[in-house]
N, C-alpha and C positions, 0 to 999 in steps of 0.2 A: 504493500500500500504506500507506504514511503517513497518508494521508486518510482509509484504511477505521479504523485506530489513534483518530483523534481522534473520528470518529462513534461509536464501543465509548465511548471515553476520557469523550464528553460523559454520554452515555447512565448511565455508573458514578456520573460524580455524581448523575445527575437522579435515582439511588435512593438516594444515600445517608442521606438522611433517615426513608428509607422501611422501612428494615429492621427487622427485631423487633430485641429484646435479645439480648443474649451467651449460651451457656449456661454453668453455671458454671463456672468454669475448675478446673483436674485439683490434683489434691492435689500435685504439685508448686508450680505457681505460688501456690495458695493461701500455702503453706510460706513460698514468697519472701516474700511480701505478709507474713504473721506476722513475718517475722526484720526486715522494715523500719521494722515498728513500733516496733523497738528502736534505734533507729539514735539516738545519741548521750548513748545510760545510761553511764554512767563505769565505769572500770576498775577493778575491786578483784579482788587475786590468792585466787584462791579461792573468788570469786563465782561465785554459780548462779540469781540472782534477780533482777527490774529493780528490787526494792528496794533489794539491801545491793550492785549494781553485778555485773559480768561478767568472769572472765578467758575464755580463747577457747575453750575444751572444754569450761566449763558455759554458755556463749552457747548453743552448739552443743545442748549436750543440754537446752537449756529449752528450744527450739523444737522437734526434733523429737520431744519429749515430749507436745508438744500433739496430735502425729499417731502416737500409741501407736508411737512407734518411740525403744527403752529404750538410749543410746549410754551405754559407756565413760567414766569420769569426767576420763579425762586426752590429753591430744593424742594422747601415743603408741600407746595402749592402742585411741584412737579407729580408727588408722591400722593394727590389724591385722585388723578388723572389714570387713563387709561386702563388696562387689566391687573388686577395682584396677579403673581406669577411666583409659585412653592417657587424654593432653592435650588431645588434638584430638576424644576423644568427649565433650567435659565434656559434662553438663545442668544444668540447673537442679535443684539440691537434693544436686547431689552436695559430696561434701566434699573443700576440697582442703589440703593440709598441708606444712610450708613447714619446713627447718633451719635456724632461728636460734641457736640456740644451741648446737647438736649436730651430729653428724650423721644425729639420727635426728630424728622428728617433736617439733618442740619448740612449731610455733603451726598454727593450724587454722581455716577459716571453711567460708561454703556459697557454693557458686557459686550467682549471681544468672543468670549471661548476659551475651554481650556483653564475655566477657573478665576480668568482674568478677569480687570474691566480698566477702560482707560477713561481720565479724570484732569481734571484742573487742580492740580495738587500744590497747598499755598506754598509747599518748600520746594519744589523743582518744576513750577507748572504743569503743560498736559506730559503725561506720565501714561504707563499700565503697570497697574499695581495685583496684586493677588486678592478676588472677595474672601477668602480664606485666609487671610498672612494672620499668623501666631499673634506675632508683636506690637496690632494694630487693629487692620479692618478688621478680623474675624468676629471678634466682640464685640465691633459697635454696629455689624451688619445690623439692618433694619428691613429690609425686604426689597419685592422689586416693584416693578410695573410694566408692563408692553401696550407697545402704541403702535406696533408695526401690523400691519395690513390684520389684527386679528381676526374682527368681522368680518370681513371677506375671504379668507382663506376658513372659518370655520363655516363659512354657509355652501361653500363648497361640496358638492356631490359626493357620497361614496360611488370610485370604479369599482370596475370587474377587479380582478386578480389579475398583477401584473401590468394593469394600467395607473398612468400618475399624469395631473393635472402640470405636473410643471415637467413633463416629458412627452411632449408631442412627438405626430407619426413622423415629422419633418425634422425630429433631434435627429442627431450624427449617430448618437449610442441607442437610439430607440428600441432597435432590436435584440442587443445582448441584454438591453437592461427587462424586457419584457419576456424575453424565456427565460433567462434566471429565476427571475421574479415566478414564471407560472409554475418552475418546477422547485421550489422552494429554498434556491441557494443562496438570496439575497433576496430582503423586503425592504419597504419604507417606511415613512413615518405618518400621523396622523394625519387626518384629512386625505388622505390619498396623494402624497409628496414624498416625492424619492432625494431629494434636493443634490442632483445630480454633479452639483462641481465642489461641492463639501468636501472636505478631504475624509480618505477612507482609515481608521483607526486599525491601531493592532488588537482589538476586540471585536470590530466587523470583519477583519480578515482572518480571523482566527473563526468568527462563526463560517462565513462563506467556505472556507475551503472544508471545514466536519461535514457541512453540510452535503458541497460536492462532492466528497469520499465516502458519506453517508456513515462516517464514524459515530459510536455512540458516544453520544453525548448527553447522558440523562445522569452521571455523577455531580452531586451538587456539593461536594467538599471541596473546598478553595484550597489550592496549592501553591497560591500568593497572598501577601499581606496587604497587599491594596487589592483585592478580588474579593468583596464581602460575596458569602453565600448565597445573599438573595441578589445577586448582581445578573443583569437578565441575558450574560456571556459565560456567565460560570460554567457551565456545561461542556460546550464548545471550548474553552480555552482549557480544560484539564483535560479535552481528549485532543486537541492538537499536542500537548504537553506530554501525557504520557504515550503517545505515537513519536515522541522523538521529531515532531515539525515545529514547531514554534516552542522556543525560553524560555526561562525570564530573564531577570537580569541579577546580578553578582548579590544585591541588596535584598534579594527575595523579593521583587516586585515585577510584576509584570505590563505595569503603565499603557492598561487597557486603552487609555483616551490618548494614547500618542500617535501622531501621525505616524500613515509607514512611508518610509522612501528605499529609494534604489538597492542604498548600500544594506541593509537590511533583506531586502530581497536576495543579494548576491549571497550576503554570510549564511539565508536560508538555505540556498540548493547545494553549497558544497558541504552544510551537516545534513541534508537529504540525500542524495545526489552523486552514485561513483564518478566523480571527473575522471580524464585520463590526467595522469599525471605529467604534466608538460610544463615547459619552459612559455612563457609569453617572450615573443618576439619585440613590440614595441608597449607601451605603457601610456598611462591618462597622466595628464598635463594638472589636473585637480585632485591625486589620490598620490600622494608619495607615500613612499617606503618608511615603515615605523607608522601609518594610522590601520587603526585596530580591523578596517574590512581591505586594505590592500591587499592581500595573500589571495581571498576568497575576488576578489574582483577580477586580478591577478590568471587565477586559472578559468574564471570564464571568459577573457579576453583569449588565452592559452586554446582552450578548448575550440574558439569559433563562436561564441554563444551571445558576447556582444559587442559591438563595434564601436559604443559610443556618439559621440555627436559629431559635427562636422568638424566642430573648433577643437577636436582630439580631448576632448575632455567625458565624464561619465557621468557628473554631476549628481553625486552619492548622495546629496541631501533632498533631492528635490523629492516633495509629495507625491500624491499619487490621489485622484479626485473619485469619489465613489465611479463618476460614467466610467472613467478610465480604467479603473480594476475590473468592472464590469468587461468595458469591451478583452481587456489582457484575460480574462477569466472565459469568456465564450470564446473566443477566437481559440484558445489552447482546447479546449473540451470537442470544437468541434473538429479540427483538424488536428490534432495528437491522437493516435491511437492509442487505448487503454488495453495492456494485455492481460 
């Protein structure tokens, strides 16, 4: 079973260069990408411009003013507006609101993702600081709220299986992502949204590929310390785990919410995967000798397996967007033979 992993596993690289572009990605992420541009205008109490500087409710309401969404001039006033939104449902573009000085909402940023949110911070201006940091936010967290398209994306139709409102028949990935989708190797999210240029996690790729191998996955005892029980991958990641495909890491964790990239996929197929054992002829311009996945990059350069980019480089960090794993994940399944 392993071996049939690293034949899929070689196969996703041999396209990885081969795929069209991105589609544009959804007015939330745009949102992010807008509030980052801002990232260290200085702090002036009362600012509402990257001219005259930012405090954290006109941060706030510059940005989502560029996406005709009109906020409240002040933290609090922000925090009685739009949806409460639990902890554990944040997204991207929601807003979350923290008691520094009160006990009501006294500072305010937008979640990025990944735990984050970026803010008008009066010691280093706009910033991304952690909703969770020990030393700080964590304890004066106060809640969130979402203002981003909620209405309309929740009055939204339930599809069939395998269809997604923000995946038309005219996307580029439409078709890998709608037979994965029927035959249960990758789902979405509520309201029937696959949110196709998100990046893909080492907990969604860990359930995708149990699921392609149809590994059991119904053990719920966690074999990482950041993998609570009731974590809705537990399953999936202790059978890719004890199948010898996917880690953790040195710390015992296995940082379900981290993006996957290149290099990662490389270190996967040569602990999957007999390479032959060879010499590479030439080498990537971005992966020198002495970083921790050069060896494994190394013999699939060696092997024929991948070629890299044009600028001789391999680009071992870059992500990997759910459409894209999807198309790397159909494309091997359907032209890899399984023996």
């Amino acid at each position: 079973m392993v071996k049939k992993l690293g034949a899929w596993i070689v196969s996703l690289l041999l396209v990885l260069t081969l795929l069209p572009g991105q589609a544009k990605a959804s007015e939330k992420e745009n949102l992010i990408a807008t509030a980052k541009k801002y990232i260290g205008i200085k702090y002036t109490w009362g600012g509402t411009s990257p001219s005259t500087g930012f405090d954290c409710s006109g941060f706030n309401s510059y940005v989502f003013k560029q996406y005709d969404v009109k906020l409240a001039r002040t933290a609090a006033e922000q925090y009685k507006g739009g949806t409460s939104v639990k902890k554990a449902d944040l997204e991207q573009g929601d807003l979350v609101f923290f008691a520094t000085t009160s006990s009501g909402a006294s500072h305010s940023g937008i979640y990025v993702g990944d735990g984050n949110f970026i803010h008008a911070s009066s010691s280093k201006g706009v910033m991304i600081s952690s909703v969770s940091d020990p030393y700080y936010w964590g304890s004066r967290y106060l809640g969130a709220r979402r203002y981003l398209e909620e209405d309309k994306v929740a009055s939204l139709a339930v599809l069939p299986k395998g269809q997604y409102h923000d995946v038309p028949n005219t996307y580029w990935a439409y078709t890998p992502i709608t037979n994965l989708s029927k035959k249960n190797v990758m789902s979405g999210y509520q309201y029937s949204q696959f949110k196709p240029t998100q990046s893909v996690t080492r907990a969604e790729a860990a359930a995708m590929v149990a699921n392609a191998l149809k590994i059991d996955a119904s053990t719920k005892m966690s074999h990482f310390r950041d993998v609570k029980t009731s974590h809705w991958a537990v399953g999936s990641i202790n059978a890719v785990k004890e199948a010898g495909i996917i880690s953790g890491y040195p710390d015992g964790s296995f940082k379900p919410n981290k993006e996957m990239t290149r290099e990662e996929i490389a270190a996967l197929i040569t602990k999957t995967f007999a390479l032959k054992d060879k010499e590479a002829t030439t080498s990537f311009a971005d992966v020198k000798e002495g970083y921790w996945a050069y060896n494994a990059i190394q013999q699939l350069n060696a092997n024929n397996l991948v070629s890299g980019y044009t600028d001789n480089t391999f680009k071992p960090l870059n992500k990997t967007s759910r459409a894209e794993f999807s198309a790397f994940l159909y494309r091997a399944i359907t032209t890899v033979p399984v023996k």
